[in-house]
N, C-alpha and C positions, 0 to 999 in steps of 0.2 A: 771500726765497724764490728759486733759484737756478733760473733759467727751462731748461729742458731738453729735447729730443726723445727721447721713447725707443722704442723699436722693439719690438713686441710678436710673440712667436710663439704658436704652438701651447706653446711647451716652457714660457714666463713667463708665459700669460695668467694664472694667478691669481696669480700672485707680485703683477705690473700691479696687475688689481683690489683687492688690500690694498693695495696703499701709494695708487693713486685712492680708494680709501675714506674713508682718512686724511686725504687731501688734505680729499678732499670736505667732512668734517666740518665742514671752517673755512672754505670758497668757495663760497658761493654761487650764482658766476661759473661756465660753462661755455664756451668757445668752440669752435663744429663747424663742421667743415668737411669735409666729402666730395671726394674724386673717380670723377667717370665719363664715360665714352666718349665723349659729345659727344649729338645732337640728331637721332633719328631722324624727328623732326618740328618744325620751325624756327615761330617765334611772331613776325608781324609788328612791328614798331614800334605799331602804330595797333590792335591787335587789343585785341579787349573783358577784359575781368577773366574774365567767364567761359571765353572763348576761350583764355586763358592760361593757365586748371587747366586745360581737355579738352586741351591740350597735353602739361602737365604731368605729367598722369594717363597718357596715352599715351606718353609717355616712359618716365617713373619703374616703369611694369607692364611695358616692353619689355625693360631696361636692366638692368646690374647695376654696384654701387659695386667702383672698381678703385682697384689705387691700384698702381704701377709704380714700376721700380726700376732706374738707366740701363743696369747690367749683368744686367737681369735678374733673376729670382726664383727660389729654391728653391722648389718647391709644396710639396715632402715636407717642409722645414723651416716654413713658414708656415701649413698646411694648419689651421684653427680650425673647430671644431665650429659651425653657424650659431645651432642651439637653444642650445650652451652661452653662447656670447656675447649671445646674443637676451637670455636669463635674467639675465645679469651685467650690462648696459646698466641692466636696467630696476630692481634693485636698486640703481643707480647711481642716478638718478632719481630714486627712490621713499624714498630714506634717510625716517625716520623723523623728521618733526619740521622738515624741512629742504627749503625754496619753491626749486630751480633757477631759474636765470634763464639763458637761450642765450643770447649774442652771437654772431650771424654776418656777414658778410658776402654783401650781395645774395644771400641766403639762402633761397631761396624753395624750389628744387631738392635744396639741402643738408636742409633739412624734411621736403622731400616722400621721399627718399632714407631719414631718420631715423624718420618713421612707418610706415614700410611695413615695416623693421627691427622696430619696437617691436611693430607688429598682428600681424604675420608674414602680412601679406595685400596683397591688391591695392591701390591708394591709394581710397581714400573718392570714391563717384560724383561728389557737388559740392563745390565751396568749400565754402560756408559750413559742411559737414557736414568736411572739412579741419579748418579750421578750429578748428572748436569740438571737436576730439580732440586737436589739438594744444594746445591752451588746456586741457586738463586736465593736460598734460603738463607745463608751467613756462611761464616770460614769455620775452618773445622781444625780443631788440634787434638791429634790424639797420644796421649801421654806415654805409652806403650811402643807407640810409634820411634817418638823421639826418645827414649829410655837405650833404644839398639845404638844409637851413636853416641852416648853419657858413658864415660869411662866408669868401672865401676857397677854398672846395675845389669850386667850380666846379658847384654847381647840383646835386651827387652824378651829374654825370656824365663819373666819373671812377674807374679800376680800383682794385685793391687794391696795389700796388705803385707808382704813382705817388702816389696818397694818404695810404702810407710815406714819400715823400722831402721832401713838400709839409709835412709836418708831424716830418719829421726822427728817424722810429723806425727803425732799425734793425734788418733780417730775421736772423735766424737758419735756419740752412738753406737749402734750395734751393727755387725758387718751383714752385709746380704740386704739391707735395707736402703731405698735408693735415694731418702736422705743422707744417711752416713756417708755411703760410698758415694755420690758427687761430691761432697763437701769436704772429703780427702782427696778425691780429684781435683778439684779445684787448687789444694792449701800445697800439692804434689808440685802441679804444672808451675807454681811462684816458687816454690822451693827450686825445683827442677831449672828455671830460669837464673834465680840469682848465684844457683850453684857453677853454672855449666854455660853461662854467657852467650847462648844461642839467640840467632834473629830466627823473629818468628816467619820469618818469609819463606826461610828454611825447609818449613816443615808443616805450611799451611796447606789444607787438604789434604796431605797425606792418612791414611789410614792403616793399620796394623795389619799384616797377612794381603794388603789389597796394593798391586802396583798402579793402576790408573789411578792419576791423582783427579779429587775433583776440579771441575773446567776444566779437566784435558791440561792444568799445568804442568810442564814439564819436570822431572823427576832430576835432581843433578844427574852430570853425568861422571861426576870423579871426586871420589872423599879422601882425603889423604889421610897420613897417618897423624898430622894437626889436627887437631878438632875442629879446629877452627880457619882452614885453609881450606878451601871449595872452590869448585870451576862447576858451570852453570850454562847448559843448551840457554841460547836466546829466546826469548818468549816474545812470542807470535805480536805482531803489532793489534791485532783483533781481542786478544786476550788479555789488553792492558786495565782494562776497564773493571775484570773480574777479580784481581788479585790483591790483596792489600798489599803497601808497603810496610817494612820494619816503621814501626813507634819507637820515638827514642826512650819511653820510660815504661815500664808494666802498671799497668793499674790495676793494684793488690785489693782491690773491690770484688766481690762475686757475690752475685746473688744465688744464690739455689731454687730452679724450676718450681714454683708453685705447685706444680703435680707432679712433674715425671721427677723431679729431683726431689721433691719433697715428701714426707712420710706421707702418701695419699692411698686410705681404703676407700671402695668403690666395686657398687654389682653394676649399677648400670653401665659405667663408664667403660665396660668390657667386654658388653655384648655384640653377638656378631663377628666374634674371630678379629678382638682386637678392637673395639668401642668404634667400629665403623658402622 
């Protein structure tokens, strides 16, 4: 499959979504990536889990997903309906038959950015209420996450483009752009996997800096100095139903987001603090 950036307008979005449909049929894989403005309220190093959604939340309700372009944007060429796209997202998602799995990178914000999208609302008052709405939505692997137990990549504290060179993938496009940067998340997390032999069960819902995992899965409770040697809390008889099992094989297929992963400018699709 020939990995590609494509640029989406007002003029191709549904041309896009048929051929991401296509895709989607046979990828299970998603990788997203946002961009936006930066942090109108800044999160200590040392601050609590809750401290870092009421951050979150106060950003993400402030804020809207941008995504820039070195010479500039046409708005009349890029301008995308917010509701149209809201509707196309979530039919993406929701295909019939077929469990999404996100890969992101240190991801947390890119999330909280893609719910607010998907509710068309403000972000959800707590975590755990986060959470467990994103947990309806697909499973979540965040690359960053799983980089802290990978010998070698430095504890996961370590960016997404030196994490490229350490492990010798090569970017496509230009950085800071949230086609590029999915579509080395994505080529990361297959590298990542055939490197380092991990089940993804592992480290599904887990997210970077956040200990609740989503659905309230249980977190290990003992990593030895094996990598690959783990002991495991029991997981709730109610909670079977939300969790996927290890697959015996990766499927090296990714499509890249139609909008949030893909090179997408857009006025309309931002208004309102976030194209709600």
């Amino acid at each position: 499959m020939e990995k590609m950036i494509c640029q989406v307008w007002k003029t191709n979005l549904e041309e896009e979504y048929e051929n991401t449909k296509k895709v989607r049929a046979h990828c299970p894989y998603i990788a997203v990536d946002t961009e936006f403005p930066g942090f109108l309220r800044n999160t200590p190093r040392c601050a609590s889990e809750s401290q870092r959604y009421s951050d979150l939340k106060y950003n993400v309700d402030s804020m809207k997903i941008i995504q820039l372009e070195k010479n500039g944007i046409d708005l009349e060429k890029c301008s995308i309906d917010s509701e149209i796209f809201s509707r196309l997202l979530q039919k993406i998602l929701g295909m019939r038959g077929l469990r999404v799995r996100l890969v992101t990178f240190h991801g947390f914000y890119d999330l909280g950015y893609l719910i607010k999208l998907l509710t068309k609302r403000d972000s959800p008052n707590s975590l755990p209420e986060f959470l467990r709405i994103l947990g309806t939505v697909s499973g979540v692997y965040d690359i960053k996450h799983i980089a802290k137990f990978c010998p070698g990549l430095m504890g996961g504290e370590i960016g997404l483009t030196r994490l490229s060179k350490i492990l010798k993938v090569e970017r496509i496009g230009d950085s800071h752009q949230a086609g590029s940067d999915s579509l080395l998340t994505s080529a990361l997390y297959t590298k990542m996997k055939q490197e380092f032999l991990f089940q993804e069960s592992v480290f599904v819902g887990a997210l970077y800096g956040i200990d609740s995992r989503i659905w309230g899965r249980p977190r290990p409770v003992f990593v030895s100095m094996d990598f690959y040697a783990r002991c495991y809390q029991p997981i709730p008889q109610q909670l079977d139903h939300m969790c996927y099992q290890p697959i015996p094989q990766l499927n090296h297929m990714f499509i890249q987001y139609f909008c949030l992963s893909r090179n997408v400018y857009q006025d309309q699709f931002n208004k309102e603090a976030g194209c709600m």
